[in-house]
Biopython code that builds the backbone (N, CA, C, O; Angstrom):
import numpy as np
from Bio.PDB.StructureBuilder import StructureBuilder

atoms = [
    (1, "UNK", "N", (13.942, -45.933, 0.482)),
    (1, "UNK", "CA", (14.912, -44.927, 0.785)),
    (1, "UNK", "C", (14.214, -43.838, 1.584)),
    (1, "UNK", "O", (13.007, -43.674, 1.405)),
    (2, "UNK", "N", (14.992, -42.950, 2.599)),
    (2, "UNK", "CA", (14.591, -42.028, 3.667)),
    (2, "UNK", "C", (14.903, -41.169, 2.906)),
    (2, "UNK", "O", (15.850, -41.479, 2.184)),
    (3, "UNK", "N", (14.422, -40.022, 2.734)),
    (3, "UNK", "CA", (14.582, -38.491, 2.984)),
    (3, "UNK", "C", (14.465, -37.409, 3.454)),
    (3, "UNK", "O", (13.321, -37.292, 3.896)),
    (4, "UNK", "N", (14.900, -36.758, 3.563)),
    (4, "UNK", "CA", (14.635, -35.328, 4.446)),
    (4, "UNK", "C", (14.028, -34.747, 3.627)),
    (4, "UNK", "O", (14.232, -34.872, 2.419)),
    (5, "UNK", "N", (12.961, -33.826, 4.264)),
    (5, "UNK", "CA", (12.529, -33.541, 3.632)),
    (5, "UNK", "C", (11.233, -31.873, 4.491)),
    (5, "UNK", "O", (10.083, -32.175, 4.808)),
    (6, "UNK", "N", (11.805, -30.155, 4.725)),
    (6, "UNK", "CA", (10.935, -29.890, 5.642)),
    (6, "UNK", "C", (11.628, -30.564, 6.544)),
    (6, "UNK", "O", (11.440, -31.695, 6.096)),
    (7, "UNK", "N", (12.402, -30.741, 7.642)),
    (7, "UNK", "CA", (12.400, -31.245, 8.529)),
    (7, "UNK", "C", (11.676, -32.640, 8.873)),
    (7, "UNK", "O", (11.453, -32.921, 10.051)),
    (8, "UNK", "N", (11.413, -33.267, 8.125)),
    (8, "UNK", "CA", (10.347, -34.438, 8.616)),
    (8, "UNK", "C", (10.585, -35.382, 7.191)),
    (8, "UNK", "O", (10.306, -35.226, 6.002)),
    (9, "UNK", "N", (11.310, -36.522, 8.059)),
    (9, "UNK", "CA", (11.208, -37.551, 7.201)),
    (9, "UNK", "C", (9.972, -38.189, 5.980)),
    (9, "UNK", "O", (8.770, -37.947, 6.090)),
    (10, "UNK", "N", (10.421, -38.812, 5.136)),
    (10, "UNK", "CA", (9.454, -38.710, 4.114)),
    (10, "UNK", "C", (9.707, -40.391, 4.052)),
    (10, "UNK", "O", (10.556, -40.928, 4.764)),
    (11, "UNK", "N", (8.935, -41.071, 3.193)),
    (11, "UNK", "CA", (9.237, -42.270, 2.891)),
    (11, "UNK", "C", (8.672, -42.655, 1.519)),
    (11, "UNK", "O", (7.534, -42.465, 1.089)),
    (12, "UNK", "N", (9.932, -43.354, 0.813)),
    (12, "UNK", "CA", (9.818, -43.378, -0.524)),
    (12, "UNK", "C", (8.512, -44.578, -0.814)),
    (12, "UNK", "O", (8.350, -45.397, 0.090)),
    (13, "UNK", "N", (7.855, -44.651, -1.701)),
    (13, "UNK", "CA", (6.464, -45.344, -2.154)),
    (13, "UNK", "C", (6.774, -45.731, -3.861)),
    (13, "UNK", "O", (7.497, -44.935, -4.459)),
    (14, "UNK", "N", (6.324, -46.737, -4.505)),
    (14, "UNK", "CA", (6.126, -47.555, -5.609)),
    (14, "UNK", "C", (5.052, -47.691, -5.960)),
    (14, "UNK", "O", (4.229, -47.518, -5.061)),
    (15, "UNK", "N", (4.518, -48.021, -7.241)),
    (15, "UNK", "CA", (3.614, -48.458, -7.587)),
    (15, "UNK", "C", (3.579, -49.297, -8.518)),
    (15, "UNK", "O", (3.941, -49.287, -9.694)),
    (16, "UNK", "N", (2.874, -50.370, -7.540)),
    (16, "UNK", "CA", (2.845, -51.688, -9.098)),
    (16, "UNK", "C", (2.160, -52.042, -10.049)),
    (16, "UNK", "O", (0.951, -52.274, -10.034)),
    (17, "UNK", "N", (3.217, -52.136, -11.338)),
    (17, "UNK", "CA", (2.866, -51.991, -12.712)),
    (17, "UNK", "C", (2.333, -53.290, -13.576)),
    (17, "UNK", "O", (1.727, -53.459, -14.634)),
    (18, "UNK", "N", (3.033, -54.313, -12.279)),
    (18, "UNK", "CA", (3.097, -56.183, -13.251)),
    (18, "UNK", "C", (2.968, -56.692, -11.971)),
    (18, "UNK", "O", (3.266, -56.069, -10.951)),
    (19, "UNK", "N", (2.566, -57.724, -12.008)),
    (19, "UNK", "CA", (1.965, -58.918, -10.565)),
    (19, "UNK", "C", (2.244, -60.014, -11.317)),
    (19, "UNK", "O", (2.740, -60.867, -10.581)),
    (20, "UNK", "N", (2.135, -60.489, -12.734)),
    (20, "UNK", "CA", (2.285, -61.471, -13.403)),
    (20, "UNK", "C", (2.813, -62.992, -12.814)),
    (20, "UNK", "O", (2.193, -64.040, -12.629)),
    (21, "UNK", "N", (4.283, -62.612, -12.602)),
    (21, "UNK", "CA", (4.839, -63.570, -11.581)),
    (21, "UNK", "C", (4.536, -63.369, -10.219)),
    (21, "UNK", "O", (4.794, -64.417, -9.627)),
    (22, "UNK", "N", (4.082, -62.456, -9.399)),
    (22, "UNK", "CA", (3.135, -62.618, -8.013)),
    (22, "UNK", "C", (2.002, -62.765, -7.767)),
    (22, "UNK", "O", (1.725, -62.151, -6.736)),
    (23, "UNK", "N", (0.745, -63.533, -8.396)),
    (23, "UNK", "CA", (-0.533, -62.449, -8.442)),
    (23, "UNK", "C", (-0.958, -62.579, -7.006)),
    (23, "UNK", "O", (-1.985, -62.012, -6.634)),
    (24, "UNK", "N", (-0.060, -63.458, -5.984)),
    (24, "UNK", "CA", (-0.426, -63.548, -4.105)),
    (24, "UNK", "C", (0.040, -62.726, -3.643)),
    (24, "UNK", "O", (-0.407, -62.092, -2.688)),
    (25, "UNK", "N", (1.041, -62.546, -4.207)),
    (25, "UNK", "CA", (2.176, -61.126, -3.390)),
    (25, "UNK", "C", (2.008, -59.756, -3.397)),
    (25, "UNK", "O", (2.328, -58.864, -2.611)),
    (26, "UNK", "N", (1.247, -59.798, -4.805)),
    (26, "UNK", "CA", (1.440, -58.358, -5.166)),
    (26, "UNK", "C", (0.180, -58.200, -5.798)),
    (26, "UNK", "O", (-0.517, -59.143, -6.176)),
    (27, "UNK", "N", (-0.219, -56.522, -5.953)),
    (27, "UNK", "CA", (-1.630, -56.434, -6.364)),
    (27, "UNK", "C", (-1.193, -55.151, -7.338)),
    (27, "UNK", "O", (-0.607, -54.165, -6.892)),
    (28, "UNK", "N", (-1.662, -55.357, -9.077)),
    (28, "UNK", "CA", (-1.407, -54.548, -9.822)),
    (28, "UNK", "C", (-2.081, -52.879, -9.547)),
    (28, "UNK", "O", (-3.216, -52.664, -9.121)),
    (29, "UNK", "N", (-1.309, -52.082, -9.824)),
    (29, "UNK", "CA", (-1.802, -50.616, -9.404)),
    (29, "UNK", "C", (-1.915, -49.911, -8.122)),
    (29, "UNK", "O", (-2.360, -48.786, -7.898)),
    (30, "UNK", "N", (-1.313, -50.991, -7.140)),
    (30, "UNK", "CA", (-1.950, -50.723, -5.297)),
    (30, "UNK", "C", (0.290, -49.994, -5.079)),
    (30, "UNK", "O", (1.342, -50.413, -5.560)),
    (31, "UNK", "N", (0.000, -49.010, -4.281)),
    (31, "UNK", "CA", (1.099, -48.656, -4.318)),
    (31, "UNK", "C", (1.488, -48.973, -2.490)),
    (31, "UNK", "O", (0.869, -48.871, -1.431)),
    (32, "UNK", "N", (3.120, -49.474, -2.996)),
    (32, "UNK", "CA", (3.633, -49.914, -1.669)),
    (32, "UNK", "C", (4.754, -49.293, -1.377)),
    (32, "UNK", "O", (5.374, -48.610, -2.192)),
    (33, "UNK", "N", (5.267, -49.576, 0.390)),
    (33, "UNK", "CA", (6.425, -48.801, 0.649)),
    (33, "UNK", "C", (7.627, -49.570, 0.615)),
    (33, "UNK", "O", (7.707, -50.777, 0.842)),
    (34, "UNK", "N", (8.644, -48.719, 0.289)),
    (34, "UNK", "CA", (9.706, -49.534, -0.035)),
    (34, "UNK", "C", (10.951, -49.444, 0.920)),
    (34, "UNK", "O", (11.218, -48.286, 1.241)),
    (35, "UNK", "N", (11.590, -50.201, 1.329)),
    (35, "UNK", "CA", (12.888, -49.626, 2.087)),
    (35, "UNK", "C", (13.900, -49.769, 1.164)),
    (35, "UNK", "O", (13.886, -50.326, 0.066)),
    (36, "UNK", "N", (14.894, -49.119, 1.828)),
    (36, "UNK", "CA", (16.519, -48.814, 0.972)),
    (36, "UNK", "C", (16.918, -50.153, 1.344)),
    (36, "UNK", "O", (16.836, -50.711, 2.437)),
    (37, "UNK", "N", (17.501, -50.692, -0.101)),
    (37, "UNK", "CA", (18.282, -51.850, 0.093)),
    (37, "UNK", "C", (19.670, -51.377, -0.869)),
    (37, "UNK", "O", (19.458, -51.831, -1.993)),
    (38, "UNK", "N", (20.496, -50.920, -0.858)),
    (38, "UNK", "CA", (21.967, -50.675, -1.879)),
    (38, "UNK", "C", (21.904, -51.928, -2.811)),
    (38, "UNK", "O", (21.504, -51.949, -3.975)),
    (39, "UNK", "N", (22.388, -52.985, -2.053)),
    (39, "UNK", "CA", (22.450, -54.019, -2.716)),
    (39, "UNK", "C", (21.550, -54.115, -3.829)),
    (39, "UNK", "O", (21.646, -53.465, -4.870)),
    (40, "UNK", "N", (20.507, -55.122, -3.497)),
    (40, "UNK", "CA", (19.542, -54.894, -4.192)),
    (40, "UNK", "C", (19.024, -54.259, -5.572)),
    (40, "UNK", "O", (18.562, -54.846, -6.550)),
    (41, "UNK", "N", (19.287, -52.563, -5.317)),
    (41, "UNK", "CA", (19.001, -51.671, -6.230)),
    (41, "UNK", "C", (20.263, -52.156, -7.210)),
    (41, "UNK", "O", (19.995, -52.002, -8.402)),
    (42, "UNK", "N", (21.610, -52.721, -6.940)),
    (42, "UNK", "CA", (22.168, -53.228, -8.022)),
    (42, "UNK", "C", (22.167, -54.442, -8.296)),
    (42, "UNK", "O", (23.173, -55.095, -8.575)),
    (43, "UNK", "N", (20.950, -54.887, -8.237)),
    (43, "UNK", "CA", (20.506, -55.911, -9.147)),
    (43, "UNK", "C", (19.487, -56.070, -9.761)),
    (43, "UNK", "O", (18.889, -57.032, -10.241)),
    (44, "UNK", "N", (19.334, -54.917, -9.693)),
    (44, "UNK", "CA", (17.865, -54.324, -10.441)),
    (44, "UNK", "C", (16.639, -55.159, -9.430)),
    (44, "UNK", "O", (15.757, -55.736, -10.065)),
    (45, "UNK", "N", (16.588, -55.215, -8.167)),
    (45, "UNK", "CA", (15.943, -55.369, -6.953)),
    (45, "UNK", "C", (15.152, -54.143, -6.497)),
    (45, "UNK", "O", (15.617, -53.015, -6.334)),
    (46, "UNK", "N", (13.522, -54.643, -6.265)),
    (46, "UNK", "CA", (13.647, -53.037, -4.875)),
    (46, "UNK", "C", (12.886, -54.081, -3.042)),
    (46, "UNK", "O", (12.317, -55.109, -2.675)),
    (47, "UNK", "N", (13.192, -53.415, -2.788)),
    (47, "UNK", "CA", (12.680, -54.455, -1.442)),
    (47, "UNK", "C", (10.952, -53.551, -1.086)),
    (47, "UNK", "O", (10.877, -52.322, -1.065)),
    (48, "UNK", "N", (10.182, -54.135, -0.932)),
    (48, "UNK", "CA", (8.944, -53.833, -1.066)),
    (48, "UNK", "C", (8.182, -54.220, 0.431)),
    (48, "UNK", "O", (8.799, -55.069, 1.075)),
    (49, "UNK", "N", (7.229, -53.831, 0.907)),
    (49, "UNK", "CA", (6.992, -54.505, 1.776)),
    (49, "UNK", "C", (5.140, -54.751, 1.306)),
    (49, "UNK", "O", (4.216, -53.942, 1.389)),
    (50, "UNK", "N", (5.142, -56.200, 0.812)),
    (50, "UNK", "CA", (3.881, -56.438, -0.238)),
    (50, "UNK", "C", (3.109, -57.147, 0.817)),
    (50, "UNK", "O", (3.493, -57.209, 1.985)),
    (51, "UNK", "N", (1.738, -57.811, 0.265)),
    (51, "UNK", "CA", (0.429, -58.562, 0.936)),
    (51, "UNK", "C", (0.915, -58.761, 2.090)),
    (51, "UNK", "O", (0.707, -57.846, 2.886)),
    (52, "UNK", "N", (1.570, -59.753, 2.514)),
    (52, "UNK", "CA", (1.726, -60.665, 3.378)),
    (52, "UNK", "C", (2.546, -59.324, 4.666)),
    (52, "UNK", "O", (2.850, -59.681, 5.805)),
    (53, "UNK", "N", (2.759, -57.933, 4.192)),
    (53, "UNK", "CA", (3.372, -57.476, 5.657)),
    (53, "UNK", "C", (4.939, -57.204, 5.919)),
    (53, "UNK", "O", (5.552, -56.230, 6.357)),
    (54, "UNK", "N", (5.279, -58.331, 5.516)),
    (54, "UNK", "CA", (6.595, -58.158, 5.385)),
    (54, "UNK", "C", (7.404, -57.939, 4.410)),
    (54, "UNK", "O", (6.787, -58.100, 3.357)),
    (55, "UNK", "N", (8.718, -57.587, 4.193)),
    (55, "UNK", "CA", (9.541, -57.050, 3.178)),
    (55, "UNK", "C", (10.009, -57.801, 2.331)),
    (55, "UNK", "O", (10.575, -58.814, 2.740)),
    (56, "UNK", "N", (9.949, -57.622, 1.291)),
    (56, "UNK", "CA", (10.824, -59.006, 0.252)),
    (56, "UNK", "C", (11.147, -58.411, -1.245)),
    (56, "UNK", "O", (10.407, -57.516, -1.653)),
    (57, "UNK", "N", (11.869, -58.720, -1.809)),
    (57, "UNK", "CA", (12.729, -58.269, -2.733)),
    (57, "UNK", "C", (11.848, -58.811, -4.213)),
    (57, "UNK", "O", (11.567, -59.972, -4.510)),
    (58, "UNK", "N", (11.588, -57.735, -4.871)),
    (58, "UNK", "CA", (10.767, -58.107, -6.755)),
    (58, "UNK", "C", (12.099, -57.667, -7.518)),
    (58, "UNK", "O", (13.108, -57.077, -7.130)),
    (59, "UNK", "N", (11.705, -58.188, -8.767)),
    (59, "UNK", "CA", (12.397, -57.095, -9.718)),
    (59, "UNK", "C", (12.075, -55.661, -10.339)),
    (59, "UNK", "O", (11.141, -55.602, -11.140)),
    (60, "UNK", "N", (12.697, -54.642, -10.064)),
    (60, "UNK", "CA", (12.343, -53.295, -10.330)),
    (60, "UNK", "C", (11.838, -52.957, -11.274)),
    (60, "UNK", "O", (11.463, -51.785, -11.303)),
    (61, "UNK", "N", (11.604, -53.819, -12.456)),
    (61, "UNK", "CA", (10.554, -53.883, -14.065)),
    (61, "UNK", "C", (9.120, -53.957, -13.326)),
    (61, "UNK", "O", (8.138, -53.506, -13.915)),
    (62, "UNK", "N", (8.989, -54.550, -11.981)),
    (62, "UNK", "CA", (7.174, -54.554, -11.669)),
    (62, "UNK", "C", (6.938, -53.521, -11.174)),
    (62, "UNK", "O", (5.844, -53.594, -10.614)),
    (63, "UNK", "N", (7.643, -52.011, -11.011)),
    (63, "UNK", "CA", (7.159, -51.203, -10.342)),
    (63, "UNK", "C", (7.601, -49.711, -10.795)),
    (63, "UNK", "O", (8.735, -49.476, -11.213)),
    (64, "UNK", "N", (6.955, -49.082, -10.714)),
    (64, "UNK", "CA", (7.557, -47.355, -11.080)),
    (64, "UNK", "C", (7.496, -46.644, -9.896)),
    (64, "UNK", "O", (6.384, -46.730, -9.375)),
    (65, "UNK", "N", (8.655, -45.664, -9.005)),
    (65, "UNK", "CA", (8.803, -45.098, -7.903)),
    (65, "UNK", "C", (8.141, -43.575, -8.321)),
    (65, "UNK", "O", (8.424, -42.845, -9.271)),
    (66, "UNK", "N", (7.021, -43.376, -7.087)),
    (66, "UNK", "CA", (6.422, -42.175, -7.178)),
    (66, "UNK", "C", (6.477, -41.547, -5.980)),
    (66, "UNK", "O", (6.643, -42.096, -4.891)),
    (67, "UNK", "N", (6.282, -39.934, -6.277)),
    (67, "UNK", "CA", (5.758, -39.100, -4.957)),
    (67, "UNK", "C", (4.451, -38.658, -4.865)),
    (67, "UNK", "O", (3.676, -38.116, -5.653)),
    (68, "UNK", "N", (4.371, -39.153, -3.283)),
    (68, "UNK", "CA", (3.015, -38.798, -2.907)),
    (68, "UNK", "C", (3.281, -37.663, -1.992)),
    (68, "UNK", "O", (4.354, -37.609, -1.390)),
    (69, "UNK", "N", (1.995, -36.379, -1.794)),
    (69, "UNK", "CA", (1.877, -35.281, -1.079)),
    (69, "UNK", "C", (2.017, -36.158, 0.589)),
    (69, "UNK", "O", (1.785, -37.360, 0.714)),
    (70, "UNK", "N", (2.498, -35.110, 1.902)),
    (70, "UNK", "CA", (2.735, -36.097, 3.057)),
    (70, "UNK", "C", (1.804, -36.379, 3.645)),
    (70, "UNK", "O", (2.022, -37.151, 4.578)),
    (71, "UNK", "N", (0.175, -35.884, 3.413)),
    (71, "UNK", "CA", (-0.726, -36.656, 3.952)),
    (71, "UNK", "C", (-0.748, -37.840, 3.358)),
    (71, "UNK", "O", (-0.223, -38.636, 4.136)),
    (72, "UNK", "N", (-1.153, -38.485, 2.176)),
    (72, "UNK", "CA", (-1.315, -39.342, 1.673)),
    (72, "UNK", "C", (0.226, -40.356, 2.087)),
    (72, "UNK", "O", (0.107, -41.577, 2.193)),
    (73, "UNK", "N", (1.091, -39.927, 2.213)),
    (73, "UNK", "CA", (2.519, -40.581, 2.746)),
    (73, "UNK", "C", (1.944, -41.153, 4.166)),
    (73, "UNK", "O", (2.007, -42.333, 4.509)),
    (74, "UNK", "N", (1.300, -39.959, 5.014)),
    (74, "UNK", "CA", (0.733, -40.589, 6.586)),
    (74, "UNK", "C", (-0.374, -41.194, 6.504)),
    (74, "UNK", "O", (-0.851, -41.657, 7.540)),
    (75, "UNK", "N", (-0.898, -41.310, 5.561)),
    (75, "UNK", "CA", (-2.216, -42.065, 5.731)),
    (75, "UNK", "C", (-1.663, -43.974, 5.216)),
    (75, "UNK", "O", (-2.067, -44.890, 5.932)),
    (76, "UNK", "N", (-0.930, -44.236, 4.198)),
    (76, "UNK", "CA", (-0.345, -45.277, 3.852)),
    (76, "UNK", "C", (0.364, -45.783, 5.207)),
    (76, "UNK", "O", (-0.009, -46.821, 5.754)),
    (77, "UNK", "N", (1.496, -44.922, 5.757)),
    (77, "UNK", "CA", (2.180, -45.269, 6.765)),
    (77, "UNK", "C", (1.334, -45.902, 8.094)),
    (77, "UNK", "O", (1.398, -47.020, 8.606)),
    (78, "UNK", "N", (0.460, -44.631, 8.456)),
    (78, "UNK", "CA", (-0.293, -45.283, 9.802)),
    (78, "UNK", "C", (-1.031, -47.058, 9.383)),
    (78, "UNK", "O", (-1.624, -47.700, 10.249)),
]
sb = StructureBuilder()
sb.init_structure("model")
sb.init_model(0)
sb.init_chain("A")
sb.init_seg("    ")
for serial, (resi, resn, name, xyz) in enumerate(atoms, 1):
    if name == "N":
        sb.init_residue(resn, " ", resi, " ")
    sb.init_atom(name, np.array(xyz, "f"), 0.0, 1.0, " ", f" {name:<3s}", serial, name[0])
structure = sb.get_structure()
């Protein structure tokens, strides 16, 4: 999910709690960015964009949504 935020977009970040069922996909404690999916979020989905680069959908039990200060937001992003 996007926010405003200061004038300057922000971008929402996760951190994963369980890899159990991914241990290729996903890496316990490494925090990733997430995009807005509606859907998704009602199915207890978050869309992640894990190892491999691209975006793909976990169940929202492997992860807890956090804020990071916006350097650390630009340093993940770049």
């Amino acid at each position: 999910m996007m926010k405003k935020s200061d004038n300057r977009e922000t971008t929402q970040f996760t951190l994963c709690i369980c890899n159990d069922e991914y241990p290729a996909s996903l890496v316990r404690g490494k925090v990733y960015r997430l995009r807005e999916d509606p859907e998704a979020a009602r199915q207890n989905l978050v869309r992640v964009i894990d190892e491999s680069g691209e975006d793909y959908l976990y169940p929202d039990k492997l992860f807890v949504e956090i804020d990071l200060p916006q350097a650390a937001q630009d340093a993940l992003v770049a």
